[in-house]
Backbone as CSV, one residue per row, in Angstrom:
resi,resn,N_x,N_y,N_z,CA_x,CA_y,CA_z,C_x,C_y,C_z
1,UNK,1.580,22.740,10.155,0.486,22.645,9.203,-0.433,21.489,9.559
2,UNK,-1.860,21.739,9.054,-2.764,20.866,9.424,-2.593,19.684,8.571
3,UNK,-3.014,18.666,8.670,-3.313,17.395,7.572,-4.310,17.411,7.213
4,UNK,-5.738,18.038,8.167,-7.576,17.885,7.967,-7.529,18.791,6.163
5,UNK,-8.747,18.435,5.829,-9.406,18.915,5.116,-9.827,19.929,4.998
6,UNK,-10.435,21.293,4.676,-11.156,22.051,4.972,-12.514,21.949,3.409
7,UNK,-13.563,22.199,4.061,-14.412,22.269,2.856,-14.108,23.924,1.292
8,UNK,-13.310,24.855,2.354,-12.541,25.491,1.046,-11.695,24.960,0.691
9,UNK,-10.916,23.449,1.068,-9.681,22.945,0.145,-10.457,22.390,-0.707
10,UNK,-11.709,22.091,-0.715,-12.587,21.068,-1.884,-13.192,21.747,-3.199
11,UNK,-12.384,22.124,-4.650,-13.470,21.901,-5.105,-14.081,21.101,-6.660
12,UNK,-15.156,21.179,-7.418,-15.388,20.436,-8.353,-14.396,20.639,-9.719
13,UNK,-14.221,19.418,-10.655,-13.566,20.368,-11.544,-14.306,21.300,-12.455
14,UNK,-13.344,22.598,-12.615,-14.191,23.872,-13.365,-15.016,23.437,-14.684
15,UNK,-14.184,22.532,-15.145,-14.702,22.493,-16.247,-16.088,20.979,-16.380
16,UNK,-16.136,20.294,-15.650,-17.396,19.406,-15.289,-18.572,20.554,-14.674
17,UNK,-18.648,21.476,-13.927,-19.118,22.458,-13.513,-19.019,23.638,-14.151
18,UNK,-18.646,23.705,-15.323,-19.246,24.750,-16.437,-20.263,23.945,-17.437
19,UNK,-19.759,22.654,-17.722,-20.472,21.959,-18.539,-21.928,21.947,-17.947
20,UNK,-22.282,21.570,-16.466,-23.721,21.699,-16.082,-23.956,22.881,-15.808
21,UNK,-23.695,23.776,-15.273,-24.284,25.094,-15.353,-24.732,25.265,-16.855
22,UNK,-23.912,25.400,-17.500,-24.668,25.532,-19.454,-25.507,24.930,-19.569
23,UNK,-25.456,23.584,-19.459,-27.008,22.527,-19.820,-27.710,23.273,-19.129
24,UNK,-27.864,23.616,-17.624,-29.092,24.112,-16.828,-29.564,25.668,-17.444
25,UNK,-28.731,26.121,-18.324,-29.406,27.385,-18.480,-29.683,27.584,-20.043
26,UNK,-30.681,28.646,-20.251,-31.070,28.228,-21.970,-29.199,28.582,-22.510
27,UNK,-29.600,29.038,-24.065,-28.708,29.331,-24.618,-27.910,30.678,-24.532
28,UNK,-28.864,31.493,-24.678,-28.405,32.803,-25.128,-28.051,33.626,-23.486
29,UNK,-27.895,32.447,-22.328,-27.718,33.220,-20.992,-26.439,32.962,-20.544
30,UNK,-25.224,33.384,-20.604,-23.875,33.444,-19.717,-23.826,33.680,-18.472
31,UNK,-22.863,33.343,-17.778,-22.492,33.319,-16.341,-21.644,33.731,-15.917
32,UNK,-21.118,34.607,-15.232,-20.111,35.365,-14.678,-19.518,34.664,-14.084
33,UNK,-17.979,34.702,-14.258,-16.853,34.304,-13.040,-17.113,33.820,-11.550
34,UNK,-17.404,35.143,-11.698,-17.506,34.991,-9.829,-19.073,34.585,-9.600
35,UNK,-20.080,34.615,-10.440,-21.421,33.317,-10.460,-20.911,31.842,-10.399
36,UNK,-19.947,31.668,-11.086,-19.534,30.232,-11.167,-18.555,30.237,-9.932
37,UNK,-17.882,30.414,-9.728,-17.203,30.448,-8.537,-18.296,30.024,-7.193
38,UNK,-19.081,30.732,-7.469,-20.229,31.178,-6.037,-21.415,29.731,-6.105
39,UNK,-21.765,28.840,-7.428,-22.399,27.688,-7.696,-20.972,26.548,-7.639
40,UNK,-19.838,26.704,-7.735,-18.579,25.415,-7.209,-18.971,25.417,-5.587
41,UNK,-19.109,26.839,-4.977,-18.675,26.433,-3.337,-20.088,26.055,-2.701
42,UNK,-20.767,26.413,-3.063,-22.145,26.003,-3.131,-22.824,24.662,-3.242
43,UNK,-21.694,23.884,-4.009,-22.054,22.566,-4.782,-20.980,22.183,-3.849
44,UNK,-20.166,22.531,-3.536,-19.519,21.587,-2.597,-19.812,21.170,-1.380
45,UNK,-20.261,22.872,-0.669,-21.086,22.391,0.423,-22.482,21.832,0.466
46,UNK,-23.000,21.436,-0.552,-24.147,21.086,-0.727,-23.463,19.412,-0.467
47,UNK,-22.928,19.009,-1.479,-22.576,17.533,-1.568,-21.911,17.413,-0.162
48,UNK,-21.060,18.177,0.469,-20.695,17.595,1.912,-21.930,17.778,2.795
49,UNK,-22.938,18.167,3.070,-23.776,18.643,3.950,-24.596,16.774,3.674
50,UNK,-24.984,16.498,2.470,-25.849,15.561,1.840,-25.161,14.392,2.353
51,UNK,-23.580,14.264,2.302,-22.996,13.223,2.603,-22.901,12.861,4.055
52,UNK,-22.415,13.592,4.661,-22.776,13.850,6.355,-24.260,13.239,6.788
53,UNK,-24.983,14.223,6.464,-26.338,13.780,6.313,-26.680,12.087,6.291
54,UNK,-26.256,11.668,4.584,-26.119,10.144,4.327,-25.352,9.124,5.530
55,UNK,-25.014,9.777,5.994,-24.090,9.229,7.072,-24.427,8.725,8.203
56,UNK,-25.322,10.359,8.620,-26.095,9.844,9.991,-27.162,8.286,9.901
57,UNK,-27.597,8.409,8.491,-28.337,7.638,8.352,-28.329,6.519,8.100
58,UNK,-26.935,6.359,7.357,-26.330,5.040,7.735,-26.018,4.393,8.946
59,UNK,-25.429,5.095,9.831,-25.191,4.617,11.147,-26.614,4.595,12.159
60,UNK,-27.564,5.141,11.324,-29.335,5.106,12.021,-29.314,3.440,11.785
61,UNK,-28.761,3.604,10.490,-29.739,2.082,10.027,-28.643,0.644,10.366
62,UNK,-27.541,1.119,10.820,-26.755,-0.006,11.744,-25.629,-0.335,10.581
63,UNK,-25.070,0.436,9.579,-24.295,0.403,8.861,-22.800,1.294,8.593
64,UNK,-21.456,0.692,8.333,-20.721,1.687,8.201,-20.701,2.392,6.271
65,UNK,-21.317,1.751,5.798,-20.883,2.341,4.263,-22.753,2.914,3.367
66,UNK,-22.281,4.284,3.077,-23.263,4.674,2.572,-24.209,3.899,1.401
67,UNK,-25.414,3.897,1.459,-26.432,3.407,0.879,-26.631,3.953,-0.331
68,UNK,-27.518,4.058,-1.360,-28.369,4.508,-2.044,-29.701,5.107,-1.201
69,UNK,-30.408,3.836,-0.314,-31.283,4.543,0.655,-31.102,5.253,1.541
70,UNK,-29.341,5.259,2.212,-29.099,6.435,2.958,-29.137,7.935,2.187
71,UNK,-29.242,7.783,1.070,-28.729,9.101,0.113,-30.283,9.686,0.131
72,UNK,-30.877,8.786,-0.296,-32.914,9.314,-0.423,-33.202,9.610,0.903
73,UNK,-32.749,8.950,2.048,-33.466,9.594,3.265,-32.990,10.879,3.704
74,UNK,-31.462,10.962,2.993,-30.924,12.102,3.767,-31.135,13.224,2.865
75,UNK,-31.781,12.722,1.725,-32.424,14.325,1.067,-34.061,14.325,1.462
76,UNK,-34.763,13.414,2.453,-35.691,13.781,2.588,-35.652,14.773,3.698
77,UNK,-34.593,14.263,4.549,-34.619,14.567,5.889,-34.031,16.266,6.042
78,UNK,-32.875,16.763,4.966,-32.750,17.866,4.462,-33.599,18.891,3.872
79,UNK,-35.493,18.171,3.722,-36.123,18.810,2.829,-35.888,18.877,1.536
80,UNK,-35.637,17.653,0.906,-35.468,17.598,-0.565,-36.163,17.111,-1.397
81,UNK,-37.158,16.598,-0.820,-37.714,15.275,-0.676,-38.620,15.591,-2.294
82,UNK,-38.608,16.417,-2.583,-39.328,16.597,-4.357,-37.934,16.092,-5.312
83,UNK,-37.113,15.935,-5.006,-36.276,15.395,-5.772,-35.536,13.930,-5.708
84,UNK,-36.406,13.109,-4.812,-36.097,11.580,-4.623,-36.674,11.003,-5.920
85,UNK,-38.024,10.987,-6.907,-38.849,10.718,-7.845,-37.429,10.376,-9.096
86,UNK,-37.290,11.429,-9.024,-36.268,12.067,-9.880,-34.679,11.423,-9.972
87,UNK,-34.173,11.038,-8.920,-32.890,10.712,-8.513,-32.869,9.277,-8.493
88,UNK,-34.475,8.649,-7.714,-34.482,6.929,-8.447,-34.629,6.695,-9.816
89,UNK,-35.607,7.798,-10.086,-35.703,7.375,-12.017,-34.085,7.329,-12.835
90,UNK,-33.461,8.115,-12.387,-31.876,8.674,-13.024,-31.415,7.098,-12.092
91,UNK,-31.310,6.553,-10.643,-30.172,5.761,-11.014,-31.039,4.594,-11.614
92,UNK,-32.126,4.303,-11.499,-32.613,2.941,-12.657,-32.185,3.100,-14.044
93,UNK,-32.163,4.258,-14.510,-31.621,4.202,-15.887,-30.494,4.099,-16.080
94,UNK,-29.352,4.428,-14.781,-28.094,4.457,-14.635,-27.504,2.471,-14.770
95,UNK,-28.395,1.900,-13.691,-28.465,0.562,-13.342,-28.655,-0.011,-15.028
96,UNK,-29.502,0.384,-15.643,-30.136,-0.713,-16.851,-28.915,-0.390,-18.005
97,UNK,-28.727,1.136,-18.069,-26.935,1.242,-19.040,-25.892,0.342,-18.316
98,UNK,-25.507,0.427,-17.172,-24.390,-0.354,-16.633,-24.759,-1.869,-16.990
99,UNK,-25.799,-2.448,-17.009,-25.927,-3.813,-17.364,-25.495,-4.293,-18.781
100,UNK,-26.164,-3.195,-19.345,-26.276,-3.716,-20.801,-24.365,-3.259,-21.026
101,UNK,-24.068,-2.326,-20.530,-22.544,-2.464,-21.064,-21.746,-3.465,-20.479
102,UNK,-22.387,-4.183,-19.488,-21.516,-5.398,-18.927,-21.897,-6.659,-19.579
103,UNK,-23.495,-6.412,-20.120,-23.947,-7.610,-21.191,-23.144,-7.729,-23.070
104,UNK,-22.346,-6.413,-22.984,-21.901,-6.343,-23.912,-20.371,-6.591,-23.885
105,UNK,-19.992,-6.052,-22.624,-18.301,-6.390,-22.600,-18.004,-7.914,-22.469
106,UNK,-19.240,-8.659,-21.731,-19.357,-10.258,-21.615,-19.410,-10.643,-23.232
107,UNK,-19.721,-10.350,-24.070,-20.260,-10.813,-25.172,-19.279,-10.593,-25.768
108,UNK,-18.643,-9.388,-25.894,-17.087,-9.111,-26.981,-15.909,-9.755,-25.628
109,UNK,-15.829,-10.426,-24.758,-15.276,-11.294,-24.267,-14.940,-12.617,-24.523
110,UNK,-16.326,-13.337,-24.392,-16.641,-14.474,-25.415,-16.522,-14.644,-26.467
111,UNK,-16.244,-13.533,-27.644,-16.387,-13.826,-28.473,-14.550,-13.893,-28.871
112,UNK,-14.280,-12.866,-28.146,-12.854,-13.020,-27.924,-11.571,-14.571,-27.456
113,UNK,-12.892,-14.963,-26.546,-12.684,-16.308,-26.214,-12.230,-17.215,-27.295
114,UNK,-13.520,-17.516,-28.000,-13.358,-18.003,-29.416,-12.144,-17.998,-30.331
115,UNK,-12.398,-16.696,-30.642,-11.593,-16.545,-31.207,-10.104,-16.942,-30.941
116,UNK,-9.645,-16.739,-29.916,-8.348,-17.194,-29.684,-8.376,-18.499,-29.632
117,UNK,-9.035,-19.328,-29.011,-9.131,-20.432,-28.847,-9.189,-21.387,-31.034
118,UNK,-9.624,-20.657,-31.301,-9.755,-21.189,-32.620,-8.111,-20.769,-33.151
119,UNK,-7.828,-20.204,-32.944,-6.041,-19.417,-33.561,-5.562,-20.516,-32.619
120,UNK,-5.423,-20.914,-31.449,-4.438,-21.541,-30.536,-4.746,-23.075,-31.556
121,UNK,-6.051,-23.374,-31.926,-6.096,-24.766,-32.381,-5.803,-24.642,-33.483
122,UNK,-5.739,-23.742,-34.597,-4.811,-23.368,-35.672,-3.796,-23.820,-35.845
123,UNK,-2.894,-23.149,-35.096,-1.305,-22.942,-34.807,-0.583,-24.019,-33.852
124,UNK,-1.600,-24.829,-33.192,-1.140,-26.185,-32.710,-0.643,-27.075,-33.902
125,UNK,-2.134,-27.232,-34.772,-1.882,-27.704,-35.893,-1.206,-27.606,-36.741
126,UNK,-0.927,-26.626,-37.335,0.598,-25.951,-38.139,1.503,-26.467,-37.399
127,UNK,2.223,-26.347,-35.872,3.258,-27.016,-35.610,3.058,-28.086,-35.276
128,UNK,2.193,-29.175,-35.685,2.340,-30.854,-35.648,3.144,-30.985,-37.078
129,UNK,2.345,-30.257,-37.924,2.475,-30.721,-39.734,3.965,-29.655,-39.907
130,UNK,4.542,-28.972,-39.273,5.602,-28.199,-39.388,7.565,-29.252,-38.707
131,UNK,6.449,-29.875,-38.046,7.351,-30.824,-36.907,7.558,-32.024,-37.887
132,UNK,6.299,-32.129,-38.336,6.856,-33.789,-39.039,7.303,-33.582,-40.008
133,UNK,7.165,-32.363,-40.697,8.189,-32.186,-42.200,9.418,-31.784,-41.823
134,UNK,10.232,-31.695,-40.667,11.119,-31.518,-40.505,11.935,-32.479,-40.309
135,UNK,13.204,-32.860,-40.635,14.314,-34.386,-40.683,15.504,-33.148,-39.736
136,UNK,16.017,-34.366,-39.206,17.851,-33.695,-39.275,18.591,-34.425,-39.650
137,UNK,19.543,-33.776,-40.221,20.719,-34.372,-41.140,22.027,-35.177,-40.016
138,UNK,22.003,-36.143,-40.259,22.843,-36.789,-39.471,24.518,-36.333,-39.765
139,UNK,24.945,-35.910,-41.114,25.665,-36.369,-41.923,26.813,-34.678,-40.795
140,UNK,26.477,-33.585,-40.872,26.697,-32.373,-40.437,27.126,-32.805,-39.128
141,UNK,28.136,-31.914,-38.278,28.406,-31.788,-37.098,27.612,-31.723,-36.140
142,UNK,27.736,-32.054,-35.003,26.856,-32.286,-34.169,25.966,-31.043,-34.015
143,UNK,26.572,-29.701,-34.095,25.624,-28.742,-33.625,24.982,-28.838,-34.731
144,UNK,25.200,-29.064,-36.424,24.059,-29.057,-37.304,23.116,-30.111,-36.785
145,UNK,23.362,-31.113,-36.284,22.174,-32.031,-36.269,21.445,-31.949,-34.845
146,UNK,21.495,-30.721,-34.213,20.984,-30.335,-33.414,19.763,-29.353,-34.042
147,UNK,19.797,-28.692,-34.742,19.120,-27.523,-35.632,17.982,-28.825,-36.718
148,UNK,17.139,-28.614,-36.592,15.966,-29.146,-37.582,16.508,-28.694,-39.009
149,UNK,16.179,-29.452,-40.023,16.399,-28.759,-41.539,14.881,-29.344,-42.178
150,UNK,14.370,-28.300,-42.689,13.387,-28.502,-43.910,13.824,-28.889,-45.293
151,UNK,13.099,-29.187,-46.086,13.439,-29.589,-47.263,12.081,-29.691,-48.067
């Protein structure tokens, strides 16, 4: 048996690839089995053809790891090139959500910070004033006067 890949061992999951086929089509239009079947292998070889592609162009531009600009040249260079407009607008909006959820996980971090930090200086305090109200009884066996007693 082989170890390689084949582009029929690849494909999307069915159900991420029913979800966009539906968005792309109005409402009242269904899709046959073997339509969806025929837009998975389609989409696969599309994304391997694009990636390959991205590839050459990375190693054009003196790099081993794919770009963002290797991705736009290699859909120009495929003839895609009406859909670069489109694909920077989507990842800038992609870029400005990822910030703000990292401006937000920083923020419920910090605030987390705090917070513990205010409980740790709490509970320091409780065991100073917990420590000094405590005596041991001399009077008890040694292991009692090993054991703290309150009173």
């Amino acid at each position: 048996m082989s170890d390689t890949t084949t582009i029929e061992d690849l494909d999307f999951p069915k159900a991420v690839l029913t979800r966009v086929i539906k968005s792309s089509l109005p409402e009242n239009i269904s899709i046959q089995k073997e339509a969806r079947h025929g837009v998975a292998k389609a989409s696969t070889v599309f994304v391997s053809y694009l990636a390959a592609t991205a590839n050459d162009c990375a190693r054009e531009s003196g790099h081993k790891t794919i770009m963002t600009q290797d991705v736009l040249k290699a859909l120009e260079a495929i003839g895609l090139a009406d859909f670069i407009d489109r694909l920077k607008a989507d990842l800038d909006a992609f870029a400005i959500k990822t910030k703000e959820k990292k401006k937000v996980k920083s923020t419920d971090e910090d605030e987390d910070v705090e917070e513990i930090e205010e409980e740790e200086e709490d509970t320091s305090a409780m065991d100073v004033a917990e420590t000094s109200a405590m005596e041991v009884d001399d009077t008890e066996s040694s292991d009692a006067a090993k054991r703290p007693r309150t009173e």
